[in-house]
N, C-alpha and C positions, 0 to 999 in steps of 0.2 A: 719693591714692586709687589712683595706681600707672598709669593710663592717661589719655589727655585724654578729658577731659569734654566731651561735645559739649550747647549747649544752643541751644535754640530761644527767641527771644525773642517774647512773643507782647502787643504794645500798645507802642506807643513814642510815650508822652505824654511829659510833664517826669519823672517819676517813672520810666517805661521805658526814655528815655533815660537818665538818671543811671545806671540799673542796669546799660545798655550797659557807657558807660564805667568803671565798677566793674569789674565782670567782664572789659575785656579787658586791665584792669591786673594780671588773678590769670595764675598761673603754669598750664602744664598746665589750661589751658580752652580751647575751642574754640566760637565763635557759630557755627551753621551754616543757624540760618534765622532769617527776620523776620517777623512779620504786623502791619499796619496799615493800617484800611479809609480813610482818611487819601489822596484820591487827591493831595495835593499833597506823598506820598511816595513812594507806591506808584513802584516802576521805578529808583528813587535805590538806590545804593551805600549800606547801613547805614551807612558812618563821616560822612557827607555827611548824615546826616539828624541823627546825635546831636553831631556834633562831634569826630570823629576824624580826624584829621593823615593816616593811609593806611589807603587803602582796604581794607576786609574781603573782598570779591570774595560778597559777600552781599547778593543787592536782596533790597529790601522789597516786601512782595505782601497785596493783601487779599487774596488765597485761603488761608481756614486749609485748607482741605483738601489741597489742592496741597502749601502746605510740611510739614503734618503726615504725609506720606508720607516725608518724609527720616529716614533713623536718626536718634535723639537720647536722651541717658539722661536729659534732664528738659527741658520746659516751662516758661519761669519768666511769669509770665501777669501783666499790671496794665492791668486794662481798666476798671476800675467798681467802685461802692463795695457797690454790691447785689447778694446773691445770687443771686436769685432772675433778672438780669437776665445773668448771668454762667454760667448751668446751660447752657446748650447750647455753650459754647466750653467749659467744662469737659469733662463730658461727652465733647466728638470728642479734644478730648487724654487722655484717658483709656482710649477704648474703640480707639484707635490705638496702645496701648500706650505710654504716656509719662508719667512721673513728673510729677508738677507741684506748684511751690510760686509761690503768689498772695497780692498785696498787698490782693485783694478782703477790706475789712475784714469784712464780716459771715462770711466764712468761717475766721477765729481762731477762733471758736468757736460753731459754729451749731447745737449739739443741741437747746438748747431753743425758739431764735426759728424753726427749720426742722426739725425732730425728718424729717418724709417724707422731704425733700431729700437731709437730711444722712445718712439711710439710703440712699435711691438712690445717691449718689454713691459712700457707701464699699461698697456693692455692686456699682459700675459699677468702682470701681479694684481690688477684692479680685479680680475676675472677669477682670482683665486684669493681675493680676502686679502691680499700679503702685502710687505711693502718690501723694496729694493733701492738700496743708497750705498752710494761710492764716497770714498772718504778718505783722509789722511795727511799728513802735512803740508805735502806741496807737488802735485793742488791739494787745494783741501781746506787750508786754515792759511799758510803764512804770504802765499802770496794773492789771496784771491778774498776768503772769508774776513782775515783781518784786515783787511782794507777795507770791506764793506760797513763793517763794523765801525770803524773811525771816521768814517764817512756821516755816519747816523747823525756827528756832530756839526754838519757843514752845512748851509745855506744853500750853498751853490757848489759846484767841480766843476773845473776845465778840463784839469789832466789828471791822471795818475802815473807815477813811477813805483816800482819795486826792484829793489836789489839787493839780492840774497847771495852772500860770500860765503860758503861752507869749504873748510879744511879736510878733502876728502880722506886726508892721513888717521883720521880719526873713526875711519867708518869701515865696514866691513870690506874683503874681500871682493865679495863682486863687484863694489861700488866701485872700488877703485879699480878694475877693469875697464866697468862699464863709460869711465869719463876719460879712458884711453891713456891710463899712467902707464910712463915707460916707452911707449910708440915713439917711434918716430912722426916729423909732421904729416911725411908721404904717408904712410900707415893709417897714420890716426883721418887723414881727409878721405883715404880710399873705404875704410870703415864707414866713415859715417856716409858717404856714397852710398851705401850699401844699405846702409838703416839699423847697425849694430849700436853706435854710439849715437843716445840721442837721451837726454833726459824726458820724460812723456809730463806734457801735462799742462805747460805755458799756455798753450792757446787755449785749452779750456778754460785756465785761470783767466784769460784776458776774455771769453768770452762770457765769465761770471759776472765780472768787473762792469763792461760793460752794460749787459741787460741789470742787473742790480744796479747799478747807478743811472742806467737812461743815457750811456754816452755813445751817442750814434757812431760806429764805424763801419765802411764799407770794405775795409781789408782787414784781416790779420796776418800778418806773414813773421817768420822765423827764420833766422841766421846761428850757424853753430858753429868755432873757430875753436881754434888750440890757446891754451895758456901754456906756454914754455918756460919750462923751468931755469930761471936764474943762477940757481946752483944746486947741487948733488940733496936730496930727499931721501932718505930712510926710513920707511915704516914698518910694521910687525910685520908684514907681508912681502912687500916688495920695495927695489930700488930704485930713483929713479934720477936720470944722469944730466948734469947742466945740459941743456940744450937738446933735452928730452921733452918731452909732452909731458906737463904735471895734472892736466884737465882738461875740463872745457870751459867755456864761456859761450852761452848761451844766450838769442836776444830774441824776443818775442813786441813787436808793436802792432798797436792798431790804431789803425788812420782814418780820416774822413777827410774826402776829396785831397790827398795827399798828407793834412798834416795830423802830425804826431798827437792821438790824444791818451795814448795808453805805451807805457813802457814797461817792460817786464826785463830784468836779466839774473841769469842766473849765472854764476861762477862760481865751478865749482871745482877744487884742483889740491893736491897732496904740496903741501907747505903752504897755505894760505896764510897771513901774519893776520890779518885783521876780519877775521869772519864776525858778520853780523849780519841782520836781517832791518831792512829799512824800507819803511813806506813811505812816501812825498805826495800830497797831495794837494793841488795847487787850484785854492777856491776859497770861497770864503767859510770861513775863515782858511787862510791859509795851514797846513800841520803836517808833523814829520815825527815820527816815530820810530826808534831803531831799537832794536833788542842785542846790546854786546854780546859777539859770541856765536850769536845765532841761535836757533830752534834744534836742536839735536833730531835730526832726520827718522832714525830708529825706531829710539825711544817717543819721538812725538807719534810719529803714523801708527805706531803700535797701540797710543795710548786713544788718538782719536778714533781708531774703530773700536777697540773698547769700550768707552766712554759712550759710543751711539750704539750699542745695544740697547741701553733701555730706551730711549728716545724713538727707536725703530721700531720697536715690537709694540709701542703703542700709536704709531702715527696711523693716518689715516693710509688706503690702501695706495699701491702704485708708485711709480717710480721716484725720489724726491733725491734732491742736489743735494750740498753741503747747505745751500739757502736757504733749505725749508726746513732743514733739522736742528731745534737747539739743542746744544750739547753742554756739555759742565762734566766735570771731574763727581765719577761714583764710587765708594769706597764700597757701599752696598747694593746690591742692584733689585 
């Protein structure tokens, strides 16, 4: 891009952190602030908080306001999965003049679950020069962008199916919380009652799907059930006992006039045997695409908001999806 990128790191969870050390492995980048309300970080040298060898000469600070005063050509934000809980730290990076791209999953694609929001925002960064994109694996790329993308080669669509198997055994701690390892069913159903266990992000993938492909549905609705463990599960973290909750299973459709034209599931569960990631897309031509193994959740979301930094800091101003931004792999930015 011909100059250093300066960027402002803004949440440094497990996810914020990885993005640290991503970025200060890119060439011509520059971190030049941190925020986290985190006071058992707050005051620490960024390399000290993520895992970096030497020091950045960058403390970390709950004051967004304070660091959002420093120049910066972009924001890179992963604070929360919900929008709506994520609008006023948008917003002040925004109307301080700063590009920003976020791992906030419902902001991949929020026109139809936030239609108000999603206008305030892209008036709040059209108004200030900037631009604002939500981004990462899923949604983001595996169940919504790659599909679109295989699609490019079809004449026609009828339906679309995705189904994504991830072996939660393999991912961090909270993940496997979060898909309800170890619970009981009672447990794991009163939870997600609750709105604790909920993967974020299907219906905006289906509602990607749809407006990018033009396939009319008048519902999207979602279903979340337990996958039960068949037998005893051990991970670096925790155990988890036949006849225990190893996950979830996930089902996102969208309909017209009742029938099925979009199918989304996601399953996701500690012991999984056969993780992979499969698109089905039935049109002409008919095509099915599976990646063995699957997209590593992590290291992909980590990698797709990295990777749209430069793509961000020059698009035009205002809000843009995973749809408007092309991305590709940056060694140098």
């Amino acid at each position: 891009m011909g100059s250093t990128v300066r960027v402002i790191q803004y949440g440094i969870g497990p996810i914020g952190a990885h993005i640290v050390r991503l970025i200060a492995a890119k060439k011509n980048v520059q971190i030049v602030g941190a925020i986290d309300i985190d006071p058992a970080k707050a005051g620490q040298d960024l390399a000290r908080v993520v895992g970096l060898e030497e020091d950045t000469g960058v403390m970390v600070s709950p004051d967004a306001e304070e660091v959002l005063r420093t120049p910066a050509d972009i924001v890179v934000h992963s604070t929360s999965s919900y929008l709506t809980d994520v609008r006023e730290q948008l917003l002040r990076c925004l109307t301080t003049g700063h590009n920003v791209v976020s791992s906030c999953e419902e902001l991949s694609y929020p026109l139809r679950k936030h239609p108000e929001l999603s206008k305030e925002l892209d008036e709040a960064a059209k108004r200030n020069n900037v631009t604002l994109h939500g981004t990462g694996v899923n949604p983001g790329f595996v169940m919504d962008k790659l599909a679109l993308t295989l699609s490019s080669v079809c004449q026609r669509v009828e339906r679309v199916s995705v189904r994504r198997i991830v072996d939660a055994s393999k991912r961090r701690l909270p993940l496997q919380k979060k898909v309800g390892a170890g619970m009981s069913e009672s447990e794991f159903r009163s939870q997600v009652g609750a709105g604790r266990i909920k993967h974020h992000g299907l219906p905006e993938s289906a509602g990607l799907i749809a407006d990018g492909m033009n396939i009319e549905v008048d519902e999207i609705s979602e279903t979340i059930e337990p996958v039960m463990a068949s037998a005893d599960v051990t991970t670096e973290y925790l155990r988890v006992k036949r006849g225990e909750v190893a996950g979830v299973r996930q089902i996102c459709k969208g309909t017209m006039r009742g029938e099925e034209k979009l199918h989304l599931e996601l399953q996701m569960y500690v012991g999984a045997l056969d993780p992979a990631d499969t698109i089905r897309i039935k049109g002409t031509p008919d095509l099915t695409l599976t990646i063995p193994g699957g997209t590593h959740g992590d290291l992909a979301t980590v990698a797709a908001v990295v990777n749209a930094i430069p793509p961000v800091i020059q698009a035009q101003p205002g809000l843009k999806t995973v749809a408007d931004i092309p991305v590709k792999f940056y060694e140098v930015f």
